[in-house]
PyMOL Python script that loads the backbone (N, CA, C, O; Angstrom):
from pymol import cmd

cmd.read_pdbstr("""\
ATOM      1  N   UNK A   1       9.498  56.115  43.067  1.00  0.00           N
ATOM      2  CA  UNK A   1       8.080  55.836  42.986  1.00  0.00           C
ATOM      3  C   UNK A   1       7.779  55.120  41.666  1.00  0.00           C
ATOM      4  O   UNK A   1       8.199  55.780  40.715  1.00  0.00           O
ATOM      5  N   UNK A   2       7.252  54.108  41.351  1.00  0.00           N
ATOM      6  CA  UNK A   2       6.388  53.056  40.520  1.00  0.00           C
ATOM      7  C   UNK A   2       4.802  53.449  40.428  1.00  0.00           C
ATOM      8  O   UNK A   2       3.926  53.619  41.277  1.00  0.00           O
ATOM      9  N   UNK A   3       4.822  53.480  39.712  1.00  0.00           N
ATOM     10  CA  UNK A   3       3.068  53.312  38.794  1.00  0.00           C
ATOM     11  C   UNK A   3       2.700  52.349  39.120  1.00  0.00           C
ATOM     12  O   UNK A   3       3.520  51.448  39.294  1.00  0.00           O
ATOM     13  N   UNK A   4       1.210  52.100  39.362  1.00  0.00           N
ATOM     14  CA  UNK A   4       0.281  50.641  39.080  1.00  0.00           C
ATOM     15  C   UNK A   4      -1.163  51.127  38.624  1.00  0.00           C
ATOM     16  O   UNK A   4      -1.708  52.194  38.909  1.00  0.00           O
ATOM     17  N   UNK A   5      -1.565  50.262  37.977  1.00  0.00           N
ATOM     18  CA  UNK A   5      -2.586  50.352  37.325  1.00  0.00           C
ATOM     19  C   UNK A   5      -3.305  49.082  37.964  1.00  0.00           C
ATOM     20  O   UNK A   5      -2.945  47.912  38.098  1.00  0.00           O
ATOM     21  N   UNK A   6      -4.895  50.034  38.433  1.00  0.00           N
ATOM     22  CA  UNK A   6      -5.854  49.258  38.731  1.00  0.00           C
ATOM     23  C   UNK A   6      -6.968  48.415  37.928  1.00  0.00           C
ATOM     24  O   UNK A   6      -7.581  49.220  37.227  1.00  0.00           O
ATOM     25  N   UNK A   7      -7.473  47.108  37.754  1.00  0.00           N
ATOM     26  CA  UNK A   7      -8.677  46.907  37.065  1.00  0.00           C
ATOM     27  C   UNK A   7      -9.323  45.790  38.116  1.00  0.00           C
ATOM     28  O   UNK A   7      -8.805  44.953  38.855  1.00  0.00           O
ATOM     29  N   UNK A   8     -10.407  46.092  37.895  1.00  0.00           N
ATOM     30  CA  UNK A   8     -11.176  45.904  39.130  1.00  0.00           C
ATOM     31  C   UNK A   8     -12.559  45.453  38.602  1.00  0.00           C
ATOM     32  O   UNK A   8     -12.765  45.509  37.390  1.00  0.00           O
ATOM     33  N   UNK A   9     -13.863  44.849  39.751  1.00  0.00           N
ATOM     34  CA  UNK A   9     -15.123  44.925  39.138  1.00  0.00           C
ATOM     35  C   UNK A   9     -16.048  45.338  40.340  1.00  0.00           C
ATOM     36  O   UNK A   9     -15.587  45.390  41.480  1.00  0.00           O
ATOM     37  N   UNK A  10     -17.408  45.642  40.055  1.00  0.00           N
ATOM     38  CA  UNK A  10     -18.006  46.494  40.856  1.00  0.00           C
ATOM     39  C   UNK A  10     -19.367  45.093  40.881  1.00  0.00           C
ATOM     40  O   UNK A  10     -19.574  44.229  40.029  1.00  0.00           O
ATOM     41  N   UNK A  11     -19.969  45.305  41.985  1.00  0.00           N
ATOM     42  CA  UNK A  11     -21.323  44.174  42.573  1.00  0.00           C
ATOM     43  C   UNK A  11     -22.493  44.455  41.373  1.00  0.00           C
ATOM     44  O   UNK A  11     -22.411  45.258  40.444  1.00  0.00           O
ATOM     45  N   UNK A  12     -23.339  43.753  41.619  1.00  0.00           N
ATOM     46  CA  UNK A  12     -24.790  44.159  40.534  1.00  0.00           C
ATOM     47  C   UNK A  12     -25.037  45.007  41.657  1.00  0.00           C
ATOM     48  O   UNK A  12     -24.649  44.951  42.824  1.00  0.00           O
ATOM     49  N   UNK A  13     -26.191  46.263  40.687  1.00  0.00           N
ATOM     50  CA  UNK A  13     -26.437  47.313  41.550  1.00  0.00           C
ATOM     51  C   UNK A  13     -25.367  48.920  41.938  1.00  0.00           C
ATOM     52  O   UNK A  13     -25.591  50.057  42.352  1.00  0.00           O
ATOM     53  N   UNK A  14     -24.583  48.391  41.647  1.00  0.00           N
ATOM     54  CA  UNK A  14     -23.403  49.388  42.555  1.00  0.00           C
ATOM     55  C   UNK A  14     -23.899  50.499  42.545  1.00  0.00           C
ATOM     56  O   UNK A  14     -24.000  51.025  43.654  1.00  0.00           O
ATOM     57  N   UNK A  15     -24.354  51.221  41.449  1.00  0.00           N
ATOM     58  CA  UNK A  15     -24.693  52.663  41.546  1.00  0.00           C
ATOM     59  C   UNK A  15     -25.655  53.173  42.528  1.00  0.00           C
ATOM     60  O   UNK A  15     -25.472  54.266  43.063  1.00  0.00           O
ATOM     61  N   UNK A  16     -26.803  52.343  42.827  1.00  0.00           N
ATOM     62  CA  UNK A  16     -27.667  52.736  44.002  1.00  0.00           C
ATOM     63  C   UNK A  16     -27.047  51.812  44.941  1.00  0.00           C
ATOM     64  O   UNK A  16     -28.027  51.741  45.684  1.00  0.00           O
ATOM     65  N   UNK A  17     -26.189  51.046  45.496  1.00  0.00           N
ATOM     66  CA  UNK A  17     -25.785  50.397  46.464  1.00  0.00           C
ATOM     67  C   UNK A  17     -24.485  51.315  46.838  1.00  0.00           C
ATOM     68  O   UNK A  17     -23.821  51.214  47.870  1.00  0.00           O
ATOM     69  N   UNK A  18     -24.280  52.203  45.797  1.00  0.00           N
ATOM     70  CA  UNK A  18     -22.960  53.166  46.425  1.00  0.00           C
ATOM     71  C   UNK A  18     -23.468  54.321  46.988  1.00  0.00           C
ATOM     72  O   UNK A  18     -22.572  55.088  47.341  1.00  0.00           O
ATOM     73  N   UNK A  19     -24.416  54.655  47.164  1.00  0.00           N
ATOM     74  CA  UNK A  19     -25.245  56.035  47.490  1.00  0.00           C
ATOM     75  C   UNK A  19     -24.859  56.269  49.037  1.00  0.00           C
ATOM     76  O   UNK A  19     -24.433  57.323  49.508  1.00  0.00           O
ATOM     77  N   UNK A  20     -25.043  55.347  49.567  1.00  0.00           N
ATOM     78  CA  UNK A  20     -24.685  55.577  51.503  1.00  0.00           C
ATOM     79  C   UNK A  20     -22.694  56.093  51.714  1.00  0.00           C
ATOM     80  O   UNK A  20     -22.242  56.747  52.653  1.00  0.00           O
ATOM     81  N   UNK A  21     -21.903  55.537  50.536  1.00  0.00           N
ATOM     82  CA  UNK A  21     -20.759  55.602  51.228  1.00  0.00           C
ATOM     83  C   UNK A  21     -19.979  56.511  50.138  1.00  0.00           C
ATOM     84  O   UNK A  21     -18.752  56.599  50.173  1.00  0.00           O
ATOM     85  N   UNK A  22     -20.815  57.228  49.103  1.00  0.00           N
ATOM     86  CA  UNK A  22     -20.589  57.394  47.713  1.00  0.00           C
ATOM     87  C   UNK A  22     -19.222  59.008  48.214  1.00  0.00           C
ATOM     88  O   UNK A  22     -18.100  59.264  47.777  1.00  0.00           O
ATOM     89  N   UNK A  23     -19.998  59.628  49.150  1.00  0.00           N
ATOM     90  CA  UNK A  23     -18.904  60.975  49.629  1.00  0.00           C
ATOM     91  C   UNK A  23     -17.697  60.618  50.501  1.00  0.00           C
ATOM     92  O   UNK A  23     -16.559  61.030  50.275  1.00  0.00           O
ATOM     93  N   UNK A  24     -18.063  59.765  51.583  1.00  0.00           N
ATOM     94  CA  UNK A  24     -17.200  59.469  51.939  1.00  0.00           C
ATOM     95  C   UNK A  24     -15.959  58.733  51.177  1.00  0.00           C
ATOM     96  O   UNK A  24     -14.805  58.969  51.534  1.00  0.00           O
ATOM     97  N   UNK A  25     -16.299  57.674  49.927  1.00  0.00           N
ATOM     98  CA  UNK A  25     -15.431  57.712  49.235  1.00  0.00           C
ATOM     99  C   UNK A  25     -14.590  58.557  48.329  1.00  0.00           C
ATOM    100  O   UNK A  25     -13.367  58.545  48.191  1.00  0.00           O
ATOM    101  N   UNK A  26     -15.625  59.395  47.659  1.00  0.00           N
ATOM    102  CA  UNK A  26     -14.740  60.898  46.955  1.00  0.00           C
ATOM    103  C   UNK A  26     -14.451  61.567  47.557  1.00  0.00           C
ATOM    104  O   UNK A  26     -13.715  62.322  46.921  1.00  0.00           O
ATOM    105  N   UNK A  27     -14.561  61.961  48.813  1.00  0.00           N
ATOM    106  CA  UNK A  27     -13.715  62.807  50.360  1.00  0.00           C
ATOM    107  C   UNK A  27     -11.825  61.818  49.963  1.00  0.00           C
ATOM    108  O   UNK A  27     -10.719  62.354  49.914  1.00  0.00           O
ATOM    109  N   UNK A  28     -12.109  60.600  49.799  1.00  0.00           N
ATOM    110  CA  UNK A  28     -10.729  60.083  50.304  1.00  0.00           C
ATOM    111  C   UNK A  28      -9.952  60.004  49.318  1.00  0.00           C
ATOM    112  O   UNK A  28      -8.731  60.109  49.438  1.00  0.00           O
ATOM    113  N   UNK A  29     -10.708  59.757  47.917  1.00  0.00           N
ATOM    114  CA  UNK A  29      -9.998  59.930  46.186  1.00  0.00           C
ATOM    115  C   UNK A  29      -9.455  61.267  46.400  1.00  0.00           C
ATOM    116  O   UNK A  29      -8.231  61.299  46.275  1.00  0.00           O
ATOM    117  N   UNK A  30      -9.962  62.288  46.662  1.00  0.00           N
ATOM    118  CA  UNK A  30      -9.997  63.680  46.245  1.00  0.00           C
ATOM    119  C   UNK A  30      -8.121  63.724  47.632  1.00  0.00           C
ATOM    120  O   UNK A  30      -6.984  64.093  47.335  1.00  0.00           O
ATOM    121  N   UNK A  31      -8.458  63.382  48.494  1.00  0.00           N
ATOM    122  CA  UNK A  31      -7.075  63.065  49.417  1.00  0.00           C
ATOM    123  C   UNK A  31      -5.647  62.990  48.870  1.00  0.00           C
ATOM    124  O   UNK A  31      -4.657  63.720  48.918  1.00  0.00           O
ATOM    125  N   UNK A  32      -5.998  61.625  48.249  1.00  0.00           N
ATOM    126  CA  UNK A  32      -5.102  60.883  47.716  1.00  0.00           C
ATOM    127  C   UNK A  32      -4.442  61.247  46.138  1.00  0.00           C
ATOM    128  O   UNK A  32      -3.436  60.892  45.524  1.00  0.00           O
ATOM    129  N   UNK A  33      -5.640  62.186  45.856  1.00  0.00           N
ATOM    130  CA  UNK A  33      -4.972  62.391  44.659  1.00  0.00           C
ATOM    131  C   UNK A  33      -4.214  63.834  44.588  1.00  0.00           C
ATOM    132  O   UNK A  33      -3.378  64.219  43.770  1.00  0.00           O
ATOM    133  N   UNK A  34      -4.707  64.424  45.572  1.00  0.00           N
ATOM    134  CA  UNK A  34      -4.162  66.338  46.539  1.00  0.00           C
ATOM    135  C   UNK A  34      -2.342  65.594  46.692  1.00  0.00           C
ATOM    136  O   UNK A  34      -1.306  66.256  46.633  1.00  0.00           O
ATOM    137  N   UNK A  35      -2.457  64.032  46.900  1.00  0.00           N
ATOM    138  CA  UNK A  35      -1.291  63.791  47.865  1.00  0.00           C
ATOM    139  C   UNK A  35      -0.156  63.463  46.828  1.00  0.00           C
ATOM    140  O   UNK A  35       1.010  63.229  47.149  1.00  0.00           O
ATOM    141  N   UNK A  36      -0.783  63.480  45.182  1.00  0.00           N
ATOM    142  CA  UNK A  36      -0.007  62.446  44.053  1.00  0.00           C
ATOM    143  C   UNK A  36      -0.537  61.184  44.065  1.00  0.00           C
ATOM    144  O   UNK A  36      -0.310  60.447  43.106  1.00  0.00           O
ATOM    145  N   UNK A  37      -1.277  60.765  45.086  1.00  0.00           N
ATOM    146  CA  UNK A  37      -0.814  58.874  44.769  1.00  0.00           C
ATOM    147  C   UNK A  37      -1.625  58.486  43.685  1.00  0.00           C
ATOM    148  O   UNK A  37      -1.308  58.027  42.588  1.00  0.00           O
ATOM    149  N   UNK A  38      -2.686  58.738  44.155  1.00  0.00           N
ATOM    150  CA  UNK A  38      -3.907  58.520  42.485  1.00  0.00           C
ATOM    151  C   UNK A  38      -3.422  59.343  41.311  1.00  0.00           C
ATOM    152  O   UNK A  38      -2.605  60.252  41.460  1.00  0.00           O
ATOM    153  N   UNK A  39      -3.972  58.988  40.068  1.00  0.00           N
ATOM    154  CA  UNK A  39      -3.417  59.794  39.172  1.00  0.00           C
ATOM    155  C   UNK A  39      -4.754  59.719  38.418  1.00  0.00           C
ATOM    156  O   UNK A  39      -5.309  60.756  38.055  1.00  0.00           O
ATOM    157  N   UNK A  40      -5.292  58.474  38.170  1.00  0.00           N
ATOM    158  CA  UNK A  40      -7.042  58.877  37.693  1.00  0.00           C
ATOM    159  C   UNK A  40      -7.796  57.329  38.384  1.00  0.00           C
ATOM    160  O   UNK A  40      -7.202  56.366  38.869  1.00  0.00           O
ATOM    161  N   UNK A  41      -8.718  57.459  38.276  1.00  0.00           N
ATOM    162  CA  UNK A  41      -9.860  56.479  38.969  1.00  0.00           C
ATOM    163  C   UNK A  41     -11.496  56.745  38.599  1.00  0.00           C
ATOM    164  O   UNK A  41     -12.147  57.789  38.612  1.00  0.00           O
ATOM    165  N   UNK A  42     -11.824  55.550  38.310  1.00  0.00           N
ATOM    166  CA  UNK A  42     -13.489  55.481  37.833  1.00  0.00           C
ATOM    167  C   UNK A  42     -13.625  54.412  37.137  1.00  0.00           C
ATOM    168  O   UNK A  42     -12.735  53.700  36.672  1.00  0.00           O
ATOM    169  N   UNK A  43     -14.924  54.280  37.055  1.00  0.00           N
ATOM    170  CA  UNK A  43     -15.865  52.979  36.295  1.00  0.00           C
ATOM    171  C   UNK A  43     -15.732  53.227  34.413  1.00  0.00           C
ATOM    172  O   UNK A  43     -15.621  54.201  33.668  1.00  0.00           O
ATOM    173  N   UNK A  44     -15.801  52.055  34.285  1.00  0.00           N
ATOM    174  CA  UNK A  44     -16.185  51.982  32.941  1.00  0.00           C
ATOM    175  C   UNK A  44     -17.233  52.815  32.435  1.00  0.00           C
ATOM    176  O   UNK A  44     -17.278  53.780  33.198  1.00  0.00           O
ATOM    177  N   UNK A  45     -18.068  52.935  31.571  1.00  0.00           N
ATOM    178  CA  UNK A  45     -19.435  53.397  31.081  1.00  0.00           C
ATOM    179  C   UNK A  45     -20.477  52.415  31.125  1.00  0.00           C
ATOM    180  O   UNK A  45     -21.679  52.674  31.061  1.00  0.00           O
ATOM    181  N   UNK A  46     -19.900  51.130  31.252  1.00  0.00           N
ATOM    182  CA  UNK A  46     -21.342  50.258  31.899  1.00  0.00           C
ATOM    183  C   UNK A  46     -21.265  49.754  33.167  1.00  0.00           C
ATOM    184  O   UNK A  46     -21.713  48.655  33.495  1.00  0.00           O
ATOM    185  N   UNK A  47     -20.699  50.543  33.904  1.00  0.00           N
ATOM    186  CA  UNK A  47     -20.456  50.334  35.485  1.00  0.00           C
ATOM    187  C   UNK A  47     -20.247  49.247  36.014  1.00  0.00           C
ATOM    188  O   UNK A  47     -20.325  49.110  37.235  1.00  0.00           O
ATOM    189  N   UNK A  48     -19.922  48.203  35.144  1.00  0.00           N
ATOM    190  CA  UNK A  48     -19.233  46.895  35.335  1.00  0.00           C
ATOM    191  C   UNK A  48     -17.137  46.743  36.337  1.00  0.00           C
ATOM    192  O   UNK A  48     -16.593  45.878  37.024  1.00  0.00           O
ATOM    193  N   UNK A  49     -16.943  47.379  36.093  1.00  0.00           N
ATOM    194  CA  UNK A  49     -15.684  47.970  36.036  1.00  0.00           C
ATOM    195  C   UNK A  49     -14.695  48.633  36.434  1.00  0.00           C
ATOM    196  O   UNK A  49     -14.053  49.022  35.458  1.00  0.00           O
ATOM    197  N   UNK A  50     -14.266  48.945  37.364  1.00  0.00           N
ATOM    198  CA  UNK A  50     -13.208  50.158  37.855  1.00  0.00           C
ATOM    199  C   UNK A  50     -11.764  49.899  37.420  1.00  0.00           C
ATOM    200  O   UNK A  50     -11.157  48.860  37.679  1.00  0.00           O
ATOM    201  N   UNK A  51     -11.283  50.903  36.758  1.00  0.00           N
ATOM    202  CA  UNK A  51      -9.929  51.125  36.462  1.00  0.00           C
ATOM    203  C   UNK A  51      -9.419  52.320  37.452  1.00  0.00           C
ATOM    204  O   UNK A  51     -10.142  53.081  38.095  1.00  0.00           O
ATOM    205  N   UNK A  52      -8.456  52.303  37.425  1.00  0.00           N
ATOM    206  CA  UNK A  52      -7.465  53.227  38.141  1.00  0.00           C
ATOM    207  C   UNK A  52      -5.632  52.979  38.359  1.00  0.00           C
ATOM    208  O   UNK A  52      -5.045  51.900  38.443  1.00  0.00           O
ATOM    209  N   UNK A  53      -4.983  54.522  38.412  1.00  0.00           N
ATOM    210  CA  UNK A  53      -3.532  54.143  38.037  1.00  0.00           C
ATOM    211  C   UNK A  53      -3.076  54.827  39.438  1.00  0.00           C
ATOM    212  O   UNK A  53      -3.732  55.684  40.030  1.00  0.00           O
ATOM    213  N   UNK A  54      -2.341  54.511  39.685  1.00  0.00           N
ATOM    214  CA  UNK A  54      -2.001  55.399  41.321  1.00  0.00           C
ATOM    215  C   UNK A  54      -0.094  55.219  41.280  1.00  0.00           C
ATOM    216  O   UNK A  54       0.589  54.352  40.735  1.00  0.00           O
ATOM    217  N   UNK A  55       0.228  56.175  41.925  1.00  0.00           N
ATOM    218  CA  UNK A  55       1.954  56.196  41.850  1.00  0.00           C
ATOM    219  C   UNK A  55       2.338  56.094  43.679  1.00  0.00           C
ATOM    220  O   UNK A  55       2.017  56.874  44.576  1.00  0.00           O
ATOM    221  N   UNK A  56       3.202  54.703  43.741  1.00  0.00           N
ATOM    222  CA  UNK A  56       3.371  54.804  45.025  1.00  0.00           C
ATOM    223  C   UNK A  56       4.783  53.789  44.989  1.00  0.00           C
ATOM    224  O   UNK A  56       5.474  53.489  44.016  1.00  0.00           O
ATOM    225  N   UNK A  57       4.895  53.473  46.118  1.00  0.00           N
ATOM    226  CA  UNK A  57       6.401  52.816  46.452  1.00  0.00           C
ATOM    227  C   UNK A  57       6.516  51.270  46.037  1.00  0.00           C
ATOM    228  O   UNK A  57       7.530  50.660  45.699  1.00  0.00           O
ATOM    229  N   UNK A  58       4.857  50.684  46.185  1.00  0.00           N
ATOM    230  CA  UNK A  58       5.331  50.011  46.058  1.00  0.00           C
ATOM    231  C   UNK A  58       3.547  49.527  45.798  1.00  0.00           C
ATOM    232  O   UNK A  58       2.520  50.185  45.961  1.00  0.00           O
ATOM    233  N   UNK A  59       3.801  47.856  45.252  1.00  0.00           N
ATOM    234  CA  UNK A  59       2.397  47.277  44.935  1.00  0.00           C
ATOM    235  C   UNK A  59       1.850  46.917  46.450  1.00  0.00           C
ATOM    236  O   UNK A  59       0.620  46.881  46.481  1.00  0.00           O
ATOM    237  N   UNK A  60       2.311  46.720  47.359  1.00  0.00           N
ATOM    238  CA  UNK A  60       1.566  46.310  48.942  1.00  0.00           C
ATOM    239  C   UNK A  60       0.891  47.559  49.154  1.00  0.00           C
ATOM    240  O   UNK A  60      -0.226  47.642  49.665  1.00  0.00           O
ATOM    241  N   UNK A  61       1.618  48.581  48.735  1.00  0.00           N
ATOM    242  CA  UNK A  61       0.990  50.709  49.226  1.00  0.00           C
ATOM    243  C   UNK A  61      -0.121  50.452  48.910  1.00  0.00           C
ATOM    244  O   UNK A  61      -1.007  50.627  49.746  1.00  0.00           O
ATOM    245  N   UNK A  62      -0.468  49.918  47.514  1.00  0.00           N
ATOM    246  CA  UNK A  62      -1.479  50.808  46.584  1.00  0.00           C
ATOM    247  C   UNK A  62      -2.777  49.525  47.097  1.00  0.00           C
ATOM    248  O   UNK A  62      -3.918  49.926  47.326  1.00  0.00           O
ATOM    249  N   UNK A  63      -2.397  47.850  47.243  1.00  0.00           N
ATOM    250  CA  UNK A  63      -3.322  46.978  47.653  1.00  0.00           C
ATOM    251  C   UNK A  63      -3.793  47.502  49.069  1.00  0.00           C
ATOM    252  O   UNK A  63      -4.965  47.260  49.360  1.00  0.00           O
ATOM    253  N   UNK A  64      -2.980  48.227  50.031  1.00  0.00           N
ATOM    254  CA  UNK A  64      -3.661  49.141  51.420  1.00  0.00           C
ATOM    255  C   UNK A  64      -4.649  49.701  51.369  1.00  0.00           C
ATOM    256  O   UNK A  64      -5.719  49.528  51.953  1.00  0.00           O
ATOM    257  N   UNK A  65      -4.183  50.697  50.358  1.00  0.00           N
ATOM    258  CA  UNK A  65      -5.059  52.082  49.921  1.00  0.00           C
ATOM    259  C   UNK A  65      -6.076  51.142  49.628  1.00  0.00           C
ATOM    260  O   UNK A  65      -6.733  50.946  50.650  1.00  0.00           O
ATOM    261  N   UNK A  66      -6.426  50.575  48.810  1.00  0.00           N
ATOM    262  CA  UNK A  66      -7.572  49.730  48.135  1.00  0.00           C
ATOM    263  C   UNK A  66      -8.279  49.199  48.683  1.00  0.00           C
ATOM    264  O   UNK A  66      -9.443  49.235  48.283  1.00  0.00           O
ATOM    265  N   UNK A  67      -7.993  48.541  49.707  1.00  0.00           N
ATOM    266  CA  UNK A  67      -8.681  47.722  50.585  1.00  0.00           C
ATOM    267  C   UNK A  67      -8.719  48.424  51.706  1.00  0.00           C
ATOM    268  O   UNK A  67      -9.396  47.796  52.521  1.00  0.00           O
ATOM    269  N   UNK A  68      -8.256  49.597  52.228  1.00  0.00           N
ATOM    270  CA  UNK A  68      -9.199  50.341  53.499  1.00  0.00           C
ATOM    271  C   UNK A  68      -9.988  51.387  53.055  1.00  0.00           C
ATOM    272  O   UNK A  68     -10.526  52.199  53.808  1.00  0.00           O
ATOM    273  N   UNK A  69     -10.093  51.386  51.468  1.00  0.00           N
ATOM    274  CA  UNK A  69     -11.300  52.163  50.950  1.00  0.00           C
ATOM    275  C   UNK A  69     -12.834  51.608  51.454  1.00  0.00           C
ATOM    276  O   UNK A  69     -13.153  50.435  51.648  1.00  0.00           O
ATOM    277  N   UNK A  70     -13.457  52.509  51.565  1.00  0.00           N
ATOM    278  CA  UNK A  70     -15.084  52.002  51.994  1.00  0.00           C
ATOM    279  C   UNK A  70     -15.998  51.117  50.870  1.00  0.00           C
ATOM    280  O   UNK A  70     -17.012  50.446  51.059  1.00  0.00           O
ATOM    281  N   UNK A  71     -15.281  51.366  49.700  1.00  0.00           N
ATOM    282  CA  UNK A  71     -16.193  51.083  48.762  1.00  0.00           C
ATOM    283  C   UNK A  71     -15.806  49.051  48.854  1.00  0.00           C
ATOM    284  O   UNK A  71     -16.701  48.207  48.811  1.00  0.00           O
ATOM    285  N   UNK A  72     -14.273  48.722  48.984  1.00  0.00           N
ATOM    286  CA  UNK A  72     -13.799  47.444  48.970  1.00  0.00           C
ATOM    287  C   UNK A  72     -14.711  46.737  50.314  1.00  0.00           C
ATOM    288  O   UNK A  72     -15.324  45.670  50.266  1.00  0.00           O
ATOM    289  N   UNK A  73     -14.620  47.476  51.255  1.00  0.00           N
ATOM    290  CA  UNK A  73     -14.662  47.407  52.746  1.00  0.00           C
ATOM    291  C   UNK A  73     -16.288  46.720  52.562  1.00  0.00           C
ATOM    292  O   UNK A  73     -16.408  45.556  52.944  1.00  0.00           O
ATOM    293  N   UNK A  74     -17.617  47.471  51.944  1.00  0.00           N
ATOM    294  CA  UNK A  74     -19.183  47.909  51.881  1.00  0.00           C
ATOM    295  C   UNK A  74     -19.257  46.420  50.283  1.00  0.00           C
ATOM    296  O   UNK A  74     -20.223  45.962  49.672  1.00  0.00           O
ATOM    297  N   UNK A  75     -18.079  46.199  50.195  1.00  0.00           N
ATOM    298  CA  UNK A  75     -18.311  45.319  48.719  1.00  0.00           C
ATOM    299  C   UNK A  75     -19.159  45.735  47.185  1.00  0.00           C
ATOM    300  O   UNK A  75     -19.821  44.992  46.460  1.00  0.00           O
ATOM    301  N   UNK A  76     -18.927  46.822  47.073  1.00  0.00           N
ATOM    302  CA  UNK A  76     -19.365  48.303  45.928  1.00  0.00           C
ATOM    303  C   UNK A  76     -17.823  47.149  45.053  1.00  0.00           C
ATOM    304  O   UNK A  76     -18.163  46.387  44.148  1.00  0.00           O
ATOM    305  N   UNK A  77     -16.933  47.179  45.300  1.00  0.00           N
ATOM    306  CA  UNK A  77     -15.751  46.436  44.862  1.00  0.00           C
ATOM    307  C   UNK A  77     -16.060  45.075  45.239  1.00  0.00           C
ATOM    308  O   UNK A  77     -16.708  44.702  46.216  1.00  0.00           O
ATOM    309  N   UNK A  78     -15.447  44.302  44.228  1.00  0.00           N
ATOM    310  CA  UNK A  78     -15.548  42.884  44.361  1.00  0.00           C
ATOM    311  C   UNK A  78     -14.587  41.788  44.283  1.00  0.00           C
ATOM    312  O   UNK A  78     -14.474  40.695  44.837  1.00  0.00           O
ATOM    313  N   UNK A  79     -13.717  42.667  43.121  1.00  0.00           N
ATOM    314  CA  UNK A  79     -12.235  42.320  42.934  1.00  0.00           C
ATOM    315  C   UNK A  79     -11.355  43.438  42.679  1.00  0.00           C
ATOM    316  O   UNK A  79     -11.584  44.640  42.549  1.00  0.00           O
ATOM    317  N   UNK A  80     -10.246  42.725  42.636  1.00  0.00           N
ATOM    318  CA  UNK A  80      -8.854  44.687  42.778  1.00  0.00           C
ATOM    319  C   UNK A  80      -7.978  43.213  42.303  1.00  0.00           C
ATOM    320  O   UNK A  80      -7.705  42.214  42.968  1.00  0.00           O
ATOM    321  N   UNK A  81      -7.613  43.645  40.524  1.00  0.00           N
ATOM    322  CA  UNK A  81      -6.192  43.324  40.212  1.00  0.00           C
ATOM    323  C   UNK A  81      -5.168  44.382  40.188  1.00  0.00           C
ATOM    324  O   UNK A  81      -5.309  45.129  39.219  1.00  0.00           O
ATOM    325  N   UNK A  82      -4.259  44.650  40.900  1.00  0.00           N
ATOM    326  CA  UNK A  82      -3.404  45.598  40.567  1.00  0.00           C
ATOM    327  C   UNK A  82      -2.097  44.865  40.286  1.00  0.00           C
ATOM    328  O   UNK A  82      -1.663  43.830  40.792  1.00  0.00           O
ATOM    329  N   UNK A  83      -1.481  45.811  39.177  1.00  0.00           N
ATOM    330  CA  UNK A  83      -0.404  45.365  38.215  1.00  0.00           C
ATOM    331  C   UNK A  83       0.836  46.740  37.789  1.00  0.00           C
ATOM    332  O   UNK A  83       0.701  47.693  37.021  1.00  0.00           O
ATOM    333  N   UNK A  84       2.051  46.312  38.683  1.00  0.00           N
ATOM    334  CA  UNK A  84       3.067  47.143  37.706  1.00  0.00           C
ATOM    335  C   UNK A  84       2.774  48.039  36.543  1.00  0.00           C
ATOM    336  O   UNK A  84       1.935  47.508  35.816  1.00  0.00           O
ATOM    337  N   UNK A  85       3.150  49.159  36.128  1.00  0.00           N
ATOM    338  CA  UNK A  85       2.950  49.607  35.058  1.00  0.00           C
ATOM    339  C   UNK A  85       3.853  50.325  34.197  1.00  0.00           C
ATOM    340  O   UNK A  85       4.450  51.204  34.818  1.00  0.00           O
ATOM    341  N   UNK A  86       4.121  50.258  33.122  1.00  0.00           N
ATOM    342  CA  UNK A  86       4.728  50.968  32.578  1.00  0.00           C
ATOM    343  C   UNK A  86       4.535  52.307  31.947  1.00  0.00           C
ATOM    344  O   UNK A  86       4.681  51.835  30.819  1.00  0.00           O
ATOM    345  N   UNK A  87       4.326  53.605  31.703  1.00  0.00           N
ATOM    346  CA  UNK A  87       3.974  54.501  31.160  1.00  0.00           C
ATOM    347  C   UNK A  87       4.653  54.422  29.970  1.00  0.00           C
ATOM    348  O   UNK A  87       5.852  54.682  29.871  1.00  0.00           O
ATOM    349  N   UNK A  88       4.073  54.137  29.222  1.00  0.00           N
ATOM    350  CA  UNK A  88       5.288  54.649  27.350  1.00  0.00           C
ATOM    351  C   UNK A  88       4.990  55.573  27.072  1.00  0.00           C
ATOM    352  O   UNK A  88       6.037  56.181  26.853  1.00  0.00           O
ATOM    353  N   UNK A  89       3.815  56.495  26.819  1.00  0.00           N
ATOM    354  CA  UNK A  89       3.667  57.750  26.657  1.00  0.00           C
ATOM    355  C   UNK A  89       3.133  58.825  27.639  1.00  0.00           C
ATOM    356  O   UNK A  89       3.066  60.003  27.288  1.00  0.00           O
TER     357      UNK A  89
END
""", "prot")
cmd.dss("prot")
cmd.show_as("cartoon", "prot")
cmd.util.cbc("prot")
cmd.orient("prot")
């Protein structure tokens, strides 16, 4: 298993434009992370932003996961760079 680290950006609005799909998305974080694959996930502090690191087989796993999330799906997400990662500490 390989690490990747997510950075990402969120629509104008997101916080009240995430309200309709906001559980159903933490229903599926809360899943995924019960399962190992997530390891942390969330917005910046000016909600510009989503980072997240997830451990999976491979970089196609983690672009899946990402994009059959509701939030990518509803466009709450706007972009998803995900990148190899290294842990040094």
């Amino acid at each position: 298993m390989e690490r990747f680290v997510l950075f990402g950006t969120y629509c104008k609005n997101a916080i009240s434009k995430r309200v309709p799909f906001r559980d159903e998305h933490l229903s599926r974080l809360s899943k995924l992370k019960d399962q190992g694959i997530l390891i942390t996930l969330g917005p910046t502090k000016c909600n510009k932003y989503v980072f997240g690191v997830f451990e999976a087989s491979n970089i196609d796993d983690v672009k899946k996961l990402l994009e059959d999330d509701v939030y990518w799906k509803e466009q709450i997400w706007t972009s998803l760079d995900i990148y190899p990662w290294i842990q040094a500490f």
